[in-house]
DRENLUM-244964 format. One record per residue: residue number from 1; residue in three letters; x, y, z of N, C-alpha, C in turn. Coordinates in steps of 0.001 Angstrom, whole numbers, always signed. Example, Ala and Ser with C-alpha at 12.3 -4.5 7.8 and 13.67 -1.06 7.14 Angstrom:
REM DRENLUM-244964
[rec 1,"Ala",[+13190,-5690,+7800],[+12300,-4500,+7800],[+13200,-3300,+7800]]
[rec 2,"Ser",[+12850,-2250,+7080],[+13670,-1060,+7140],[+12900,+30,+7870]]
REM end
This chain:
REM DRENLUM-244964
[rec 1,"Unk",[+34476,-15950,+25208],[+33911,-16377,+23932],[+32588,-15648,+23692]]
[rec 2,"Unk",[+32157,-15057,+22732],[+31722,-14192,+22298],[+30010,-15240,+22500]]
[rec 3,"Unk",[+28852,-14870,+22173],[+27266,-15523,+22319],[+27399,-16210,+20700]]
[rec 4,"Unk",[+26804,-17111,+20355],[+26887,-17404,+19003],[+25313,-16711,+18646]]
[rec 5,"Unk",[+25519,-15955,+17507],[+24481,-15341,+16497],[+23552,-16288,+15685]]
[rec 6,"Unk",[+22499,-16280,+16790],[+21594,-16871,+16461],[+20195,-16377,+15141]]
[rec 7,"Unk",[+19991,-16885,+14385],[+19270,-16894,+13257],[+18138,-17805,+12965]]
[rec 8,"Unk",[+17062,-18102,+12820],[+16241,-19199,+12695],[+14648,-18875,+12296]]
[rec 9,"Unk",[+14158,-19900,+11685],[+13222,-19739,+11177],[+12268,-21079,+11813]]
[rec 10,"Unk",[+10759,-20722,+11790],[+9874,-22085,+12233],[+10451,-23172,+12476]]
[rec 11,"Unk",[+10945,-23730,+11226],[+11480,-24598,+10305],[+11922,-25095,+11079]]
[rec 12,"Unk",[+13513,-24667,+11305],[+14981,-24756,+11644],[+14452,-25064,+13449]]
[rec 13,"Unk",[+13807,-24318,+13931],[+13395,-24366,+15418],[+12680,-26252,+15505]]
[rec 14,"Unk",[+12154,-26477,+14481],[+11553,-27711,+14945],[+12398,-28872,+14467]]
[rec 15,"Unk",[+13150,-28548,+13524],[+14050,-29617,+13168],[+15173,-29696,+14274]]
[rec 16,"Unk",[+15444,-28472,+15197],[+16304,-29046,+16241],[+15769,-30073,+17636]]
[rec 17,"Unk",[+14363,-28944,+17635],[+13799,-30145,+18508],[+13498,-31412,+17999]]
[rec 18,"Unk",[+13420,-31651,+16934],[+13175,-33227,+16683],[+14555,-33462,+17174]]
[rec 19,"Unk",[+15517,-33695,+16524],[+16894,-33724,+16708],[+17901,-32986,+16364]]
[rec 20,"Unk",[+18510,-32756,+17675],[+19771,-31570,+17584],[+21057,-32275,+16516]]
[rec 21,"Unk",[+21059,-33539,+16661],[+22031,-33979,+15646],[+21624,-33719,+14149]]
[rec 22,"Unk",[+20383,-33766,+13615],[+19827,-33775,+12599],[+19975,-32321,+11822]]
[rec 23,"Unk",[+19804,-31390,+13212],[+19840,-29930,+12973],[+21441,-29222,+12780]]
[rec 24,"Unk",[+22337,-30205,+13427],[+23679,-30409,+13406],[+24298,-30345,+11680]]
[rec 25,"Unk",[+23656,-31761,+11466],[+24505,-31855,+10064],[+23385,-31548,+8877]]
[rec 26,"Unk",[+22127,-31108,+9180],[+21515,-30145,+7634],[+21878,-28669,+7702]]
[rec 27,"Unk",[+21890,-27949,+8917],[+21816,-26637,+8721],[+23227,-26012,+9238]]
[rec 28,"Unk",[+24335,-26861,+10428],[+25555,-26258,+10158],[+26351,-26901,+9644]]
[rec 29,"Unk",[+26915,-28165,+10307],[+28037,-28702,+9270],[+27680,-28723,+7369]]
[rec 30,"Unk",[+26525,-29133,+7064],[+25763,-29091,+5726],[+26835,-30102,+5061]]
[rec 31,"Unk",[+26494,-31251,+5751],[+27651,-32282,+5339],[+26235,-33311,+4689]]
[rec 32,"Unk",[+24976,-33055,+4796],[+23621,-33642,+4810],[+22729,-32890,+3895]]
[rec 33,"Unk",[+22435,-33506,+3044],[+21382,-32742,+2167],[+19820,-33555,+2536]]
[rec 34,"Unk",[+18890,-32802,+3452],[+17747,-32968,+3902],[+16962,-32753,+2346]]
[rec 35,"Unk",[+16738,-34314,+1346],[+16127,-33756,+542],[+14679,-34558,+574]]
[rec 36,"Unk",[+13822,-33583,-24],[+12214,-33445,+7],[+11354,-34990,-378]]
[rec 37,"Unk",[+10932,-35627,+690],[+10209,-36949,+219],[+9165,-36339,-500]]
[rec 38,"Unk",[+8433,-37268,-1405],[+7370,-37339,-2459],[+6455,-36472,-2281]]
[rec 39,"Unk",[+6056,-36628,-273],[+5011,-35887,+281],[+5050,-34567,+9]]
[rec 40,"Unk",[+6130,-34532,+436],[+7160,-32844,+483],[+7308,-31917,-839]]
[rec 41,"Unk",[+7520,-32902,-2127],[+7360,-32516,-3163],[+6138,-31801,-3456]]
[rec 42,"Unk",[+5138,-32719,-3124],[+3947,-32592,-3406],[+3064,-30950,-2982]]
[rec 43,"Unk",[+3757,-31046,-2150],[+3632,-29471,-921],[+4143,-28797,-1567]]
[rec 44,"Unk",[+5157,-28665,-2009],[+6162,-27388,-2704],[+5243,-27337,-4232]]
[rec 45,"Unk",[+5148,-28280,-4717],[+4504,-27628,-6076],[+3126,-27201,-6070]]
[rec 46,"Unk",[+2481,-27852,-4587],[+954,-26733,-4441],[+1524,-25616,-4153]]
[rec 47,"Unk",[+1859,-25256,-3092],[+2639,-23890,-2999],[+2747,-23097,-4085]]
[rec 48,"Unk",[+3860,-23199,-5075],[+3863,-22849,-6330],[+2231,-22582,-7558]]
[rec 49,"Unk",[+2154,-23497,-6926],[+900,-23435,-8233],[-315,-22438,-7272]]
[rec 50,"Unk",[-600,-22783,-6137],[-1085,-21931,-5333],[-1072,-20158,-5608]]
[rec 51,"Unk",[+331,-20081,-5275],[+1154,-18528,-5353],[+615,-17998,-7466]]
[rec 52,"Unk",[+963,-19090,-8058],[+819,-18672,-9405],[-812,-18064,-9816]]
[rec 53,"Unk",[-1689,-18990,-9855],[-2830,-19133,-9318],[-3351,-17373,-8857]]
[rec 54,"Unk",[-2967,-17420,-7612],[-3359,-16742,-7107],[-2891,-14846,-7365]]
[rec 55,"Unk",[-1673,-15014,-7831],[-1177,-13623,-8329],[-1071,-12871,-10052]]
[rec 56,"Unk",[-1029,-14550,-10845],[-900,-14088,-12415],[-2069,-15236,-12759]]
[rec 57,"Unk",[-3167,-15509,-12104],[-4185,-15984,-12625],[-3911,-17576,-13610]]
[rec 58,"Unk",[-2865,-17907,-13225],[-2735,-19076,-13955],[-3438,-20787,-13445]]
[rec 59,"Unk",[-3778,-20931,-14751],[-4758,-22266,-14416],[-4128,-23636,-13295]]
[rec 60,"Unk",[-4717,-23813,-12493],[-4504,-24643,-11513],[-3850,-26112,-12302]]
[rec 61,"Unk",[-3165,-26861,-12168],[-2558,-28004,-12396],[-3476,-29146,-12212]]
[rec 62,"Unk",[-4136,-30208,-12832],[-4880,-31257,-12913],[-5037,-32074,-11066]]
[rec 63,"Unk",[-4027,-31581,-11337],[-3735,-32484,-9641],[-3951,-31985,-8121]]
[rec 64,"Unk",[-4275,-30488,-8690],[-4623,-29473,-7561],[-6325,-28905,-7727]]
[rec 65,"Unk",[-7128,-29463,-8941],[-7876,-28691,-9241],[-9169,-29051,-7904]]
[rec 66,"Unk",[-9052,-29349,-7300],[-10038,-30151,-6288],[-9557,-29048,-5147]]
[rec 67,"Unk",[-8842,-28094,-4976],[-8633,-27216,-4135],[-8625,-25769,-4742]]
[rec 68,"Unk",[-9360,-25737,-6082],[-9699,-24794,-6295],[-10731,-23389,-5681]]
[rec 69,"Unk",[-11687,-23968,-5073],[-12861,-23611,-4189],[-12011,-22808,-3016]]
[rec 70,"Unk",[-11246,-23675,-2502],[-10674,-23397,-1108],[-10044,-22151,-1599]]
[rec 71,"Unk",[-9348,-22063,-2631],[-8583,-20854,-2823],[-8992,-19682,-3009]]
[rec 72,"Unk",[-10167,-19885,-4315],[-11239,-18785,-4663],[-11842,-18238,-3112]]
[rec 73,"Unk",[-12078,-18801,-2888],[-12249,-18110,-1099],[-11512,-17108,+75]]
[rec 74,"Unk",[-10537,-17624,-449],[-9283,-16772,+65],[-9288,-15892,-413]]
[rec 75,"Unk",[-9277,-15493,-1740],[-9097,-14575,-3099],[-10207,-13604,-2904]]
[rec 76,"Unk",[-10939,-14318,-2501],[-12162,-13382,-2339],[-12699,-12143,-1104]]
[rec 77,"Unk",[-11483,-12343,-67],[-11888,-11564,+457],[-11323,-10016,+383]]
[rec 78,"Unk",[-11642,-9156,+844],[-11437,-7874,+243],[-9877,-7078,+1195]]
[rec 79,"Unk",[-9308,-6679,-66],[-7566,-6511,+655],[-6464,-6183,-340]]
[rec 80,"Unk",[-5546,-5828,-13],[-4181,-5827,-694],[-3919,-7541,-660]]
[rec 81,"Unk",[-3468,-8410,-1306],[-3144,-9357,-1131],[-1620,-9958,-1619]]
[rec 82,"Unk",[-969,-10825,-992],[+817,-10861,-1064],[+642,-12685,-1146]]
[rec 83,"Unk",[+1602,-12916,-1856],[+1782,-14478,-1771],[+2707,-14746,-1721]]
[rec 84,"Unk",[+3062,-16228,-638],[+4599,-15981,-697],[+5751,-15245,-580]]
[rec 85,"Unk",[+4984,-14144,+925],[+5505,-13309,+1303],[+6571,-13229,+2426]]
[rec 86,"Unk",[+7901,-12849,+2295],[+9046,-13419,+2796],[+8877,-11910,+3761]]
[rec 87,"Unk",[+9283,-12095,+5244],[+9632,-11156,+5769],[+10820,-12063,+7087]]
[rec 88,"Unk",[+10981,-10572,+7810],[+12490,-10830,+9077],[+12160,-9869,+9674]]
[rec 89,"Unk",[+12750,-10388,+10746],[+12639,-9361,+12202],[+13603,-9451,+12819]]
[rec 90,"Unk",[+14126,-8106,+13670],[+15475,-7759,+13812],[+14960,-7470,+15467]]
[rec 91,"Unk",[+16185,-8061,+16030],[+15689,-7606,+17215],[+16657,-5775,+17318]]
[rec 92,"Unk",[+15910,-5259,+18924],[+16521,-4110,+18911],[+16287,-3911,+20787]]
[rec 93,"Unk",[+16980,-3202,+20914],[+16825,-2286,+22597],[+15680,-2489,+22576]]
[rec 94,"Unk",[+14602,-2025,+22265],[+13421,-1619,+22735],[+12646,-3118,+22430]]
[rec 95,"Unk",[+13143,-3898,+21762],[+11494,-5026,+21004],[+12365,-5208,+19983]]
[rec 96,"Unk",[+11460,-5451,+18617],[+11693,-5635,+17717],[+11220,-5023,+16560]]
[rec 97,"Unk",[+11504,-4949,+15367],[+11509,-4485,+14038],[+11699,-4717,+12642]]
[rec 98,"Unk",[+10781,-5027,+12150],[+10618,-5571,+10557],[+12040,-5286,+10041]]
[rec 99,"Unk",[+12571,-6363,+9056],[+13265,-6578,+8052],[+13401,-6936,+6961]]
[rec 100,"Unk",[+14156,-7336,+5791],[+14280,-7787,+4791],[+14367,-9243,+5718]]
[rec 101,"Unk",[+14026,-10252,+4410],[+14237,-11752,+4984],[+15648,-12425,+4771]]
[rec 102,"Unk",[+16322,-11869,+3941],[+17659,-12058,+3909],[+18696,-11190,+4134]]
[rec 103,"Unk",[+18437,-9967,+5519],[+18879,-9559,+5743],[+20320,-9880,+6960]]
[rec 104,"Unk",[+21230,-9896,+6778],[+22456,-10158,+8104],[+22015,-10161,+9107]]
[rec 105,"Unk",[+21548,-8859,+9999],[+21362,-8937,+10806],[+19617,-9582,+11116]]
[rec 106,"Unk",[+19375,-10216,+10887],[+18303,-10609,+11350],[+18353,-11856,+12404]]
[rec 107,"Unk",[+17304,-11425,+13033],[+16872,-12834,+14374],[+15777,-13684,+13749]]
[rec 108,"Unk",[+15013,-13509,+12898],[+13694,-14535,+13102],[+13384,-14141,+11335]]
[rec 109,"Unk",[+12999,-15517,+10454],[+12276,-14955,+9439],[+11438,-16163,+8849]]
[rec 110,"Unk",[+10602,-15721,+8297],[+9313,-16280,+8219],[+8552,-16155,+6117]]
[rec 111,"Unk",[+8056,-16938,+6131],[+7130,-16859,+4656],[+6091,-16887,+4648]]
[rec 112,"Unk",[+5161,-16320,+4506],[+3264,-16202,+4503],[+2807,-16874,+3356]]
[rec 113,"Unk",[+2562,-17876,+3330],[+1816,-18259,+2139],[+866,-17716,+1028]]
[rec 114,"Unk",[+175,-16852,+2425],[-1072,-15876,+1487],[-1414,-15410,+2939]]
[rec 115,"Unk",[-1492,-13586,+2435],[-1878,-12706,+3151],[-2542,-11568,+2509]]
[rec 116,"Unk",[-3915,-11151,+3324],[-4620,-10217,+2685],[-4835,-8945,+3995]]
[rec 117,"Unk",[-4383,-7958,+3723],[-4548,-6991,+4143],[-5069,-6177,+3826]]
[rec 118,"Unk",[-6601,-5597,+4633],[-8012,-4966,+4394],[-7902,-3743,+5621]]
[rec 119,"Unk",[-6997,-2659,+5624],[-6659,-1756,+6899],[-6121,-2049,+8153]]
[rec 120,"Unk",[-7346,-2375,+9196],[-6598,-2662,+10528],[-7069,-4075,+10925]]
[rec 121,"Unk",[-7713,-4580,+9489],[-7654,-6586,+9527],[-6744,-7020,+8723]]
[rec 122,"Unk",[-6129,-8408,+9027],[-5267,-8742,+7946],[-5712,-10555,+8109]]
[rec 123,"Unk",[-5633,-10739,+7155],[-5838,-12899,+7197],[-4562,-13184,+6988]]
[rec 124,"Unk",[-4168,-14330,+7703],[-3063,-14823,+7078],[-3009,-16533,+6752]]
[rec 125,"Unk",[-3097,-17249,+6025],[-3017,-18748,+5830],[-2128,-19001,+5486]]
[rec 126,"Unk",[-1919,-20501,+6211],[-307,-21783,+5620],[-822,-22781,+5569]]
[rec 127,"Unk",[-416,-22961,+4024],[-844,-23914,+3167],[-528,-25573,+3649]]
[rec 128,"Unk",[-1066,-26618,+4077],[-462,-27832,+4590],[-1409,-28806,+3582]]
[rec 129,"Unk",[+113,-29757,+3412],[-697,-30692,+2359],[-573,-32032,+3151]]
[rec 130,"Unk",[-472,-32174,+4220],[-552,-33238,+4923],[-2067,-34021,+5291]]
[rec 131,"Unk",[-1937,-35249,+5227],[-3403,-35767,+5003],[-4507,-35663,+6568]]
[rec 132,"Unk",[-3779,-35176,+7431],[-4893,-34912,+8532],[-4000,-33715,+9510]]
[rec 133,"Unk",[-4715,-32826,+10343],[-4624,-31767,+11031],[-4673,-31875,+12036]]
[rec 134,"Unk",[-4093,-33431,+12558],[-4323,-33909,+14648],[-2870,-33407,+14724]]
[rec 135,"Unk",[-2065,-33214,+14186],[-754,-32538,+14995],[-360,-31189,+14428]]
[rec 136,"Unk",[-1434,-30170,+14621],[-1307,-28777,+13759],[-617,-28034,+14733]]
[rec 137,"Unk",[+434,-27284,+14462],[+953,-26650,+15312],[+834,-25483,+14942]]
[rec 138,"Unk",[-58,-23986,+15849],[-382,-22851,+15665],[+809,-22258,+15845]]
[rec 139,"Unk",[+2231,-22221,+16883],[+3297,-21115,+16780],[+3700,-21030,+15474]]
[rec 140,"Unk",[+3276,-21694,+14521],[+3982,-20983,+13231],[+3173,-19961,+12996]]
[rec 141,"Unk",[+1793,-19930,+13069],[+1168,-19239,+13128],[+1345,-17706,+13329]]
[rec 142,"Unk",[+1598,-17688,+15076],[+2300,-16924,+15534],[+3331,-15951,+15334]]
[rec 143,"Unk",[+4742,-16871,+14767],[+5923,-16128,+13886],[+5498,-14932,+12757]]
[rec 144,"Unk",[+4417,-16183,+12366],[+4181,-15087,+10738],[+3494,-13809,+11248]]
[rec 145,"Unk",[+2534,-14165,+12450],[+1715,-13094,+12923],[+2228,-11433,+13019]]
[rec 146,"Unk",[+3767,-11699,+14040],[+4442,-11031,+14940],[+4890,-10211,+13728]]
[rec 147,"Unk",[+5593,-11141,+12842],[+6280,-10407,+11463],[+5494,-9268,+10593]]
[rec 148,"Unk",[+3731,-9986,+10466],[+3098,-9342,+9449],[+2698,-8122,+10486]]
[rec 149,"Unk",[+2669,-7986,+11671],[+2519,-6937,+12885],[+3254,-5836,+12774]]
[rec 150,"Unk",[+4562,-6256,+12407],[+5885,-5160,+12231],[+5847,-4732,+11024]]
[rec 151,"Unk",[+5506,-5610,+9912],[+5447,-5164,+8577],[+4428,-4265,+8210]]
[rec 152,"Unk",[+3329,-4534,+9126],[+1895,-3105,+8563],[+1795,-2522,+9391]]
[rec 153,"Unk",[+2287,-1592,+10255],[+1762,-1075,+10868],[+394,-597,+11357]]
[rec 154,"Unk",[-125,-900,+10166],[-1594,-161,+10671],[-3022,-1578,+11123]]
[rec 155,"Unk",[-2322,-3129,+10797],[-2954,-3548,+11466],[-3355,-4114,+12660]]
[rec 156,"Unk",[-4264,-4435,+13289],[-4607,-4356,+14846],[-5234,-6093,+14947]]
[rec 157,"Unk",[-5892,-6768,+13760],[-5772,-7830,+14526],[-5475,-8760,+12948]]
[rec 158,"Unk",[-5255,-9813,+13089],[-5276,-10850,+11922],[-5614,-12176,+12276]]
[rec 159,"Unk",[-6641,-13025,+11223],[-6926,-13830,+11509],[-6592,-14778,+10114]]
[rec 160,"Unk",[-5716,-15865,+11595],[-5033,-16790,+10871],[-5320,-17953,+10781]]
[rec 161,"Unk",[-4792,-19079,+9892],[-5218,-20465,+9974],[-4474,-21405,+9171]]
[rec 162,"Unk",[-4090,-22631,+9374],[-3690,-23662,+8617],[-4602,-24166,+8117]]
[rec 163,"Unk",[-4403,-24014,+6770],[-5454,-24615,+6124],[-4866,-26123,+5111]]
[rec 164,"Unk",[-5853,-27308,+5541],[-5248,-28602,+4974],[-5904,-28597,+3913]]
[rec 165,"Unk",[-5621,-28976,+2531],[-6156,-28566,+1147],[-6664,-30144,+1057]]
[rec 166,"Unk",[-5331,-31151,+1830],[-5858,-32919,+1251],[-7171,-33014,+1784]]
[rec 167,"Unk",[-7133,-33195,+3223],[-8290,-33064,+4174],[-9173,-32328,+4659]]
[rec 168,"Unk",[-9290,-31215,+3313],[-10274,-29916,+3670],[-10468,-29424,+5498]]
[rec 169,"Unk",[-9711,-29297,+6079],[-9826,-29109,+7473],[-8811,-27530,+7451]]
[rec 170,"Unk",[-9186,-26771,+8423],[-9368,-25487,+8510],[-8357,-24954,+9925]]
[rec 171,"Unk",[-7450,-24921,+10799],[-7193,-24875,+12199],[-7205,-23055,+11717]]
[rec 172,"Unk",[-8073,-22621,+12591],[-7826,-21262,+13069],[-7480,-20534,+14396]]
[rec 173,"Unk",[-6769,-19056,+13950],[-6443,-18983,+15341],[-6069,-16839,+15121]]
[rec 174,"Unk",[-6744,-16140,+16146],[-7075,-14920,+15402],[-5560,-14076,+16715]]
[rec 175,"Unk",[-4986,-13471,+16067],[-3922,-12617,+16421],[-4193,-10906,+17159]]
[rec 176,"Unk",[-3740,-10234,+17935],[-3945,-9430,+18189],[-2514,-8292,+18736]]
[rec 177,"Unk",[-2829,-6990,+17897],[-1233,-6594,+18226],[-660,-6384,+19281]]
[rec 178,"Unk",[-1447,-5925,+20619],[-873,-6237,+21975],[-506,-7488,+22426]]
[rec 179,"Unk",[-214,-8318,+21421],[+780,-9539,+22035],[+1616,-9903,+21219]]
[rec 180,"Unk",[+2258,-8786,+20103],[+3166,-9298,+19062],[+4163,-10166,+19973]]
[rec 181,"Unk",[+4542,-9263,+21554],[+6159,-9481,+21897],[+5700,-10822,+22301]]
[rec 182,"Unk",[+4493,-11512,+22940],[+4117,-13026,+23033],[+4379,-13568,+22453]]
[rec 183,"Unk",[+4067,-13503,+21282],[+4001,-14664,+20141],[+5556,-14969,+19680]]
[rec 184,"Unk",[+6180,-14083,+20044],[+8241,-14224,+19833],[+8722,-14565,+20693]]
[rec 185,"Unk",[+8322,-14284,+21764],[+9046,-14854,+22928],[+8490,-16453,+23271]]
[rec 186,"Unk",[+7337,-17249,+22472],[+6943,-18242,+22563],[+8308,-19481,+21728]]
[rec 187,"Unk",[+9221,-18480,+21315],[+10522,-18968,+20820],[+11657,-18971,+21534]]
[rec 188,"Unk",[+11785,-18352,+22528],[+12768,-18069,+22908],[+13423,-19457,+23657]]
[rec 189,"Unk",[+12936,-19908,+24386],[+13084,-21315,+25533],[+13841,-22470,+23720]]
[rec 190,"Unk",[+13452,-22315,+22714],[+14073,-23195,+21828],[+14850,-22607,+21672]]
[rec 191,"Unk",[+15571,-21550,+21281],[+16759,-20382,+21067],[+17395,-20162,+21812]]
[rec 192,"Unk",[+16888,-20372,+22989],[+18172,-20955,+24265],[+18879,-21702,+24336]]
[rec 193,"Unk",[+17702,-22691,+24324],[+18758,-24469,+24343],[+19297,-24458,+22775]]
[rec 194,"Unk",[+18758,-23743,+21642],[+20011,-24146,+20477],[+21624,-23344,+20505]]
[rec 195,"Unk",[+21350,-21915,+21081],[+22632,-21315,+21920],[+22952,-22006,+22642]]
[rec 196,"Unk",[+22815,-22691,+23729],[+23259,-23502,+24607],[+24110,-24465,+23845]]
[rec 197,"Unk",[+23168,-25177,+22983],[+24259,-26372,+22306],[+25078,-26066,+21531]]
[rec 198,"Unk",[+24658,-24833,+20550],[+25990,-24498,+20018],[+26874,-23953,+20711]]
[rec 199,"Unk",[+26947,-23438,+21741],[+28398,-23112,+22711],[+28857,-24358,+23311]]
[rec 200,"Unk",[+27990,-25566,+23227],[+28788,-26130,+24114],[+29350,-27763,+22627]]
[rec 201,"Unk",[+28830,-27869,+21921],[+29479,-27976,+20312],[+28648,-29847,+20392]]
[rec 202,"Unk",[+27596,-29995,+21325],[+27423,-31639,+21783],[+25611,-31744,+20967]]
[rec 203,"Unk",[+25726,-32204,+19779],[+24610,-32497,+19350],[+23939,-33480,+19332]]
[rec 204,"Unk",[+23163,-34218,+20597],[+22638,-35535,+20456],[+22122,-36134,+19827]]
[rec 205,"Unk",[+21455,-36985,+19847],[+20765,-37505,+18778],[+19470,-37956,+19751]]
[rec 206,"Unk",[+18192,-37351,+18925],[+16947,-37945,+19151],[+16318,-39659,+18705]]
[rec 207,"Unk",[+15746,-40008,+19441],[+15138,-41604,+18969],[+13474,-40970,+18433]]
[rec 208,"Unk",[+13180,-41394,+17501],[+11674,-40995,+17530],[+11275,-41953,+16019]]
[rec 209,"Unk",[+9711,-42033,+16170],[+9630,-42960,+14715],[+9621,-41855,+13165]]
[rec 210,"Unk",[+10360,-40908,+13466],[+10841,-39985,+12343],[+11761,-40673,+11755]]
[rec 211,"Unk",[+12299,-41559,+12364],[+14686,-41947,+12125],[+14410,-42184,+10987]]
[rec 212,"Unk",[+13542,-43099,+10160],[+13416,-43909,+9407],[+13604,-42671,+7556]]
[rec 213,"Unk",[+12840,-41803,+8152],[+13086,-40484,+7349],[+13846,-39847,+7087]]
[rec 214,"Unk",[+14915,-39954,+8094],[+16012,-38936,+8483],[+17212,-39199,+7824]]
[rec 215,"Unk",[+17901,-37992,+6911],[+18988,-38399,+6034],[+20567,-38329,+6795]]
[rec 216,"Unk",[+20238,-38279,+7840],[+21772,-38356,+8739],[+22203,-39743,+8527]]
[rec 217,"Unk",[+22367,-40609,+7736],[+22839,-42000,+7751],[+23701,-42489,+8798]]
[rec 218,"Unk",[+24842,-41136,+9429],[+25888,-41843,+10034],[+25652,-41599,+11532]]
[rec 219,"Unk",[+23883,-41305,+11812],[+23168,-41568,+12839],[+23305,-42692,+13570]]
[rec 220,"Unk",[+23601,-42815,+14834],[+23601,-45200,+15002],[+22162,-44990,+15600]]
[rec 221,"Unk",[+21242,-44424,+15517],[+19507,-44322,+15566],[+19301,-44359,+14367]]
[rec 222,"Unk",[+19713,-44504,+12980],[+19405,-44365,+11448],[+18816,-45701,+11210]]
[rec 223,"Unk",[+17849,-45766,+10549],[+16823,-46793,+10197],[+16620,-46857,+8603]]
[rec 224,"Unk",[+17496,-47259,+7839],[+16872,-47704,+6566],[+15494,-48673,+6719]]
[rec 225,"Unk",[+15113,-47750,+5317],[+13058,-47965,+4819],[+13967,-48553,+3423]]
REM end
């Protein structure tokens, strides 16, 4: 039996570790439509208005205007700048190598929220609209890092950060290109065990105080709110 062709993004990597059943029926069977609570909403249309904002100068939305500052800041520093920048990485013999993000063959792909590239510096920020930054997780960080590494060649370090817009809080964390192949292989141990489970076809189910969220209904851990 042939390796199953593995594909995945941040995303997809943490929704299996929450639960492999969860990751089961949103992203293969797709018998589950994982759709966006209020919070979630709320995130996607900063995003949007963010990206707009920031590339065709359009006026911030009543409801975002309190994160105006934070942005003008970003904007301000000196660079080529990309929003909402989709890239993929392909593995190869040697390492790896930039792609299209919806390319077939791809292993890993990623979205930059906002990236400014100034030669052999580059910034990169992800936008979080979550109301506090005690469970910030930098490997996303990372992903985007490795990607925007392959995609410019010419830069040497980037400095990155989650930035919380509710809770004005800042997590930084600065990249350097002698460790692109680090920051990918900080994936691999999850890309194992999701090969693993998909060859072996047994998707458990996690207990955690997420259930209550979770649109797998025909979960017997499923918790109607």
């Amino acid at each position: 039996m042939s390796e199953p062709k593995i594909q995945f993004s941040y995303s997809a990597l943490k929704t299996f570790e929450q639960c492999p059943k969860k990751y089961y029926h949103t992203k293969i069977a797709c018998d589950v439509k994982d759709v966006p609570g209020q919070a979630a909403q709320y995130g996607l249309q900063f995003h949007k208005a963010a990206e707009l904002y920031g590339s065709e100068n359009k006026k911030l939305p009543s409801e975002f205007r309190d994160q105006q500052k934070l942005l003008d800041t970003l904007l301000a520093i000196e660079g080529d700048k990309y929003f909402e920048l989709e890239m993929g990485v392909r593995q190869t013999d040697g390492g790896y190598e930039t792609c299209e993000f919806s390319d077939e063959d791809r292993w890993f792909r990623c979205i930059a929220d906002y990236v400014c590239v100034d030669k052999s510096k580059g910034y990169s920020v992800d936008y979080k609209t979550s109301k506090s930054a005690r469970y910030a997780d930098t490997k996303q960080l990372d992903g985007v890092a490795a990607a925007l590494f392959l995609k410019f060649p010419e830069l040497d370090t980037i400095k990155s950060g989650l930035l919380f817009t509710v809770c004005n809080e800042f997590v930084r964390k600065t990249h350097y290109r002698e460790h692109l192949d680090s920051y990918l292989a900080g994936f691999i141990p999850t890309v194992e065990a999701l090969t693993q489970t998909m060859e072996t076809g047994v998707w458990n189910a996690k207990t955690s105080p997420l259930c209550g969220w979770c649109p797998v209904k025909q979960c017997e851990h499923h918790i109607e709110r």
